[in-house]
Wavefront OBJ file of the C-alpha trace (Angstrom):
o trace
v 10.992 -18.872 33.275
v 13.129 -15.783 31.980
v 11.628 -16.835 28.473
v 8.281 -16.810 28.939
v 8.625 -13.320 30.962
v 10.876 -12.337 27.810
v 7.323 -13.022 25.921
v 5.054 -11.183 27.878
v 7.655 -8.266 27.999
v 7.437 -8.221 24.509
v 3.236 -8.899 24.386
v 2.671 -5.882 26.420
v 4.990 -3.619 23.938
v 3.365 -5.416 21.046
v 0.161 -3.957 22.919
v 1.276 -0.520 22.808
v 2.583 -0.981 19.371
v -1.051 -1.870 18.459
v -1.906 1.905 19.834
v -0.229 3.299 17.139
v -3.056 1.688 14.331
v -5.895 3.324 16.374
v -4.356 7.050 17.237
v -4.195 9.348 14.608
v -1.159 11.377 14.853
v 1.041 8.421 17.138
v 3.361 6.378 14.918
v 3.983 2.769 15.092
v 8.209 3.091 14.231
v 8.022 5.844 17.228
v 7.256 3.708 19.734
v 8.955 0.916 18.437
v 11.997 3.218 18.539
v 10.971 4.083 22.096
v 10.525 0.862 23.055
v 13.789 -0.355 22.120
v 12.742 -3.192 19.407
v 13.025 -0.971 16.467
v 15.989 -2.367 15.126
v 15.330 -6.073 16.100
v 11.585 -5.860 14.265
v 13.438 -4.525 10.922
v 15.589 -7.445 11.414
v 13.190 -9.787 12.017
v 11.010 -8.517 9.266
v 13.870 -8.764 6.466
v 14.721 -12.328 7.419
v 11.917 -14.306 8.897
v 11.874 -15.932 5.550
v 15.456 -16.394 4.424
v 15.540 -20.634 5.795
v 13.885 -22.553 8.769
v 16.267 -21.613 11.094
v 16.114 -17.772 10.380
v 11.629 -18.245 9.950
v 12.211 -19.757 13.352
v 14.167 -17.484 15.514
v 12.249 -14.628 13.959
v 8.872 -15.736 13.893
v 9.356 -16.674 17.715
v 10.354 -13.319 18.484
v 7.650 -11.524 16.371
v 4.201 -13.746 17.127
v 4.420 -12.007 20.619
v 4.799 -9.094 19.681
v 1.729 -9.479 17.118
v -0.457 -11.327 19.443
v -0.030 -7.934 21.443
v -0.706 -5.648 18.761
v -3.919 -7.972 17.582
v -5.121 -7.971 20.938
v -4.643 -4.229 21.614
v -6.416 -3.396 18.440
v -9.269 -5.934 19.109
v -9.978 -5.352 22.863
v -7.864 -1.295 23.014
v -9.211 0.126 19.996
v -13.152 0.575 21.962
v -11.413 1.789 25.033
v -9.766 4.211 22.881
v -12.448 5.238 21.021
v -14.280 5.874 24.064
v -11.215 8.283 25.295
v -10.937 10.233 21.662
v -14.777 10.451 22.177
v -15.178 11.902 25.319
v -12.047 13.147 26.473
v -9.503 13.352 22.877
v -7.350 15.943 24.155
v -6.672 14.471 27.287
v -5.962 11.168 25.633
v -3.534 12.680 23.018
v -1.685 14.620 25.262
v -0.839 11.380 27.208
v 0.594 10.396 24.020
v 2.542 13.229 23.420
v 4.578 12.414 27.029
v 4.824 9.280 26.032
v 6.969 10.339 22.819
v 8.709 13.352 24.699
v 9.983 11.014 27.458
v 11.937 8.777 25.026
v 13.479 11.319 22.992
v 17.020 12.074 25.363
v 17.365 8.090 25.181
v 17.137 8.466 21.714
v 20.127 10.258 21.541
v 22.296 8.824 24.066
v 21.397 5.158 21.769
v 23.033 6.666 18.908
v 26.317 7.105 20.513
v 27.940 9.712 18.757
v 27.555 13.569 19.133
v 25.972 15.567 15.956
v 27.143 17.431 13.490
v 26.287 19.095 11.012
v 25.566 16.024 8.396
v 23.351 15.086 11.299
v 21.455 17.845 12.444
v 20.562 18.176 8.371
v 19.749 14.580 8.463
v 16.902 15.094 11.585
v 15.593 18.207 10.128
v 15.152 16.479 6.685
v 13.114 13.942 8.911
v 11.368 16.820 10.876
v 10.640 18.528 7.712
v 8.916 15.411 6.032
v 6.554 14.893 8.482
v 5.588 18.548 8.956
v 5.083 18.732 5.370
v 2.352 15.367 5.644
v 0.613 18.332 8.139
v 0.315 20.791 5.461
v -2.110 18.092 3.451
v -5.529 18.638 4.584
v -7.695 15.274 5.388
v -9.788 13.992 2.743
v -13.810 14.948 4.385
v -15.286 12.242 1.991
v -14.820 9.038 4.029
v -14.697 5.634 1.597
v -17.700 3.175 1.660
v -17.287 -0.447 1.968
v -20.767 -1.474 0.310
v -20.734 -3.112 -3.078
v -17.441 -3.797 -3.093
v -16.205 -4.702 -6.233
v -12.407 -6.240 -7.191
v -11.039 -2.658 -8.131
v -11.989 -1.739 -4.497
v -10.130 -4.728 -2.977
v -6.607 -4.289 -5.246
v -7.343 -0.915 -3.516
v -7.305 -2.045 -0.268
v -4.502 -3.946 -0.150
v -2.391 -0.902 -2.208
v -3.905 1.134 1.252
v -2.212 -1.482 3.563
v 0.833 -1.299 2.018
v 1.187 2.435 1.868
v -0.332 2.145 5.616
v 2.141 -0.697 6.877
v 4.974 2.038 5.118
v 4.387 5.042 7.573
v 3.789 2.609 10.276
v 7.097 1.379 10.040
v 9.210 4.874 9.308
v 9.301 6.187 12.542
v 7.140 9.659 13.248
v 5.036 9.105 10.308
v 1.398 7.779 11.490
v -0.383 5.400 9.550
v -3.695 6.121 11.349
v -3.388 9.624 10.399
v -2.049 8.477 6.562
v -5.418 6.864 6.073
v -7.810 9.632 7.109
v -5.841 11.765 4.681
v -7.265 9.428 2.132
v -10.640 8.691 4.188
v -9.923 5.121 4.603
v -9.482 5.568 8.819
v -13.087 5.636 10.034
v -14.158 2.920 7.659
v -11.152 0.518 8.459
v -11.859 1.300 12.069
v -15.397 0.745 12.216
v -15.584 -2.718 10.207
v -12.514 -3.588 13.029
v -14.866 -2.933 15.888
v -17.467 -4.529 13.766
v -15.370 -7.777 13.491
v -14.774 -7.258 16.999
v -18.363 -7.426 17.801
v -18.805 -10.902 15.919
v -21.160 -8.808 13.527
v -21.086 -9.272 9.886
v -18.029 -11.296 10.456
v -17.925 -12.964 6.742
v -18.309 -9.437 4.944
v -15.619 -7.956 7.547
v -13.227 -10.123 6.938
v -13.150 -9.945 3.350
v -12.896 -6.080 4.221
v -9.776 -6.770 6.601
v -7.858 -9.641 4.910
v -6.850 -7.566 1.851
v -6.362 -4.706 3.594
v -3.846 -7.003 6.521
v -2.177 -8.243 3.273
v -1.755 -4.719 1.940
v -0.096 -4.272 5.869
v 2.091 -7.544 5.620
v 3.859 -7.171 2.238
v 4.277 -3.267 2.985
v 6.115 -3.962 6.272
v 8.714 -6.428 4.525
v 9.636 -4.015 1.300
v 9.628 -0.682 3.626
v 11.823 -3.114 6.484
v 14.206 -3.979 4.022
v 14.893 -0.550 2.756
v 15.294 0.220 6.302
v 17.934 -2.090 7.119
v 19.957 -1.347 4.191
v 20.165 2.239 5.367
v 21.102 1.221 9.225
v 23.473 -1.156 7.900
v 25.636 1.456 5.502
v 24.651 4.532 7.437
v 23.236 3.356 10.985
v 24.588 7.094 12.531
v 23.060 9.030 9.627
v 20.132 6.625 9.630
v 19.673 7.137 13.352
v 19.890 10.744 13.537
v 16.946 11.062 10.132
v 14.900 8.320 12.931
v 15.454 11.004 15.430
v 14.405 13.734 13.704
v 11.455 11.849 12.965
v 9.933 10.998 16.631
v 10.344 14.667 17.733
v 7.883 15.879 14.427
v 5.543 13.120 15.394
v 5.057 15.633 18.830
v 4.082 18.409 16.580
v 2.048 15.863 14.276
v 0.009 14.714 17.380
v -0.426 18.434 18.719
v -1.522 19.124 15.524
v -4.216 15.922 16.076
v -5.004 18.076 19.217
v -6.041 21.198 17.577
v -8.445 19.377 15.359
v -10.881 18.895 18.528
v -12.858 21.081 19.902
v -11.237 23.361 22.876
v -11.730 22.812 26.245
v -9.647 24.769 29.104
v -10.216 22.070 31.586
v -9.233 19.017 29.401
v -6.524 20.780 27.983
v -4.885 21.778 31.609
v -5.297 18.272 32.829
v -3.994 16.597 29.217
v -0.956 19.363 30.151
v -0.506 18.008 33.396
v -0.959 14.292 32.638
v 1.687 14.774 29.364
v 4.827 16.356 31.799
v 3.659 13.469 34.451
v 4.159 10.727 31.657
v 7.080 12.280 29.764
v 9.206 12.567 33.695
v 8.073 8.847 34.452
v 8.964 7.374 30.745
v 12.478 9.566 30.858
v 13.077 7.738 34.506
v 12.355 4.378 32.772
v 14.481 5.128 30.026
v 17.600 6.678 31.067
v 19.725 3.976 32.791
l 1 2 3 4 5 6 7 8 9 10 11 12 13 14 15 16 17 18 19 20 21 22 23 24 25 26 27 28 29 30 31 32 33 34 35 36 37 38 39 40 41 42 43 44 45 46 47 48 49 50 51 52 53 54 55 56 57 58 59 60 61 62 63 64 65 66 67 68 69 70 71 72 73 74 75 76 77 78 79 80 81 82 83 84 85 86 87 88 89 90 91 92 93 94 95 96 97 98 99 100 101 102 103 104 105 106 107 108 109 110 111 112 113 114 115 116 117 118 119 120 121 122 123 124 125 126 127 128 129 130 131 132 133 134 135 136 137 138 139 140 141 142 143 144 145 146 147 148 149 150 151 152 153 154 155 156 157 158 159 160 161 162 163 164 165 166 167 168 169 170 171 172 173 174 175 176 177 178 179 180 181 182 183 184 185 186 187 188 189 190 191 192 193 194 195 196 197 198 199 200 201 202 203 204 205 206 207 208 209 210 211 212 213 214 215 216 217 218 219 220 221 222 223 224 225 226 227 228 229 230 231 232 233 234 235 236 237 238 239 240 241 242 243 244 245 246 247 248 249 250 251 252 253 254 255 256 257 258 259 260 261 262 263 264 265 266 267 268 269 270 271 272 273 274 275 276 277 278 279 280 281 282 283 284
């Protein structure tokens, strides 16, 4: 019985994992850091294929989580699109609690105080992100129509520079793509799919692109685990310093919309609501 609750636990963070593909501005690695299956994905991702008994145990542990992520993506990504539609500060702001409620477990994970070799360590990972902010969005979006085999190495060299930021915590892969105009096209042939429309034409759209994702994860994972396995403190602290830019690179999200005093007091109120509940969860 503990098992199959062990499942859903991880199903529903797979789900919220699966947020991370649809919001610009919210990374994938944050929440998994958040979450507390950061490590354990990097893991599973640099091993799943090293013998049966390692593509066992891992695969086990990850087709949860992915079922969760498909299914958030499939069945979240409308309801989300109908929140960043009609209400996006509100819904980004929810966001940003989410992140700020995690953070102090962040550093009481790590285990060791700073100093200064750290605090350079999570600026160099603040000052990364905030320098992804400087780039201005591509306005030209990227059209799927007569697609021809350069467009589909293309796709896939997208999902693995996608999968990348998804993985390095802080760094959003939603917001990656519209900087190269690929997010509103990948979106809408998902919520196409979704729809059972055009499903042979969408699919040749979204397998590339997934294998792009897939081979992406596994060369970005194992650069990750080298670094948490020689410098896991280091490491940590650069993570760190990554989750609290993705705040500024999700209020920066927030400034793109259009203002509104009453959205923005209630996205205010919602955020310090969400970050106190999250830092309750968290802090045992």
């Amino acid at each position: 019985m503990k098992k199959m609750q062990d499942k859903l636990v991880l199903f529903f963070k797979g789900m919220v994992l699966g947020v991370a593909f649809i919001i610009p501005g919210v990374s994938g690695g944050t929440l998994a850091v958040l979450l507390g299956i950061y490590e354990d994905l990097i893991e599973a991702m640099c091993n799943f294929y090293k013998g049966f008994s390692n593509f066992k145990k891992y695969v086990l542990y990850l087709i949860p989580i992915m079922l969760g992520v498909v299914f958030s993506i499939g069945v979240c990504a409308r309801l989300i699109e109908f929140g960043l539609s009609k209400a996006p500060i509100i819904t980004m702001l929810v966001f940003v609690g989410l992140i700020i409620g995690g953070i102090p477990k962040l550093f009481k994970d790590v285990g060791k105080k700073p100093g200064i070799k750290e605090i350079s360590g999570m600026l160099v990972g603040i000052v990364i992100v905030l320098l992804m902010l400087i780039v201005d969005k591509g306005t030209k979006s990227v059209s799927f129509s007569d697609m021809n085999m350069l467009g589909y190495v293309l796709l896939v060299l997208v999902g693995m520079l996608a999968s990348a930021t998804m993985v390095i915590p802080g760094i959003s892969g939603s917001f990656t793509l519209m900087l190269i105009g690929y997010y509103e096209p990948i979106l809408n042939t998902v919520n196409s799919l979704t729809s059972f429309n055009n499903v042979g034409s969408n699919l040749l759209i979204i397998l590339p692109f997934l294998l792009g994702v897939v081979v992406g994860i596994v060369g970005i994972a194992k650069i990750i685990e080298f670094c948490l396995r020689k410098y896991h403190v280091m490491t940590y602290y650069v993570i760190i310093g990554f989750v609290i830019s993705s705040v500024f690179s999700v209020f920066y999200q927030v400034t793109q919309y259009s203002f509104n005093v009453a959205h923005l007091v209630i996205g205010l109120v919602l955020m310090c609501i969400d970050s106190i509940f999250v830092y309750k969860v968290f802090k045992d």
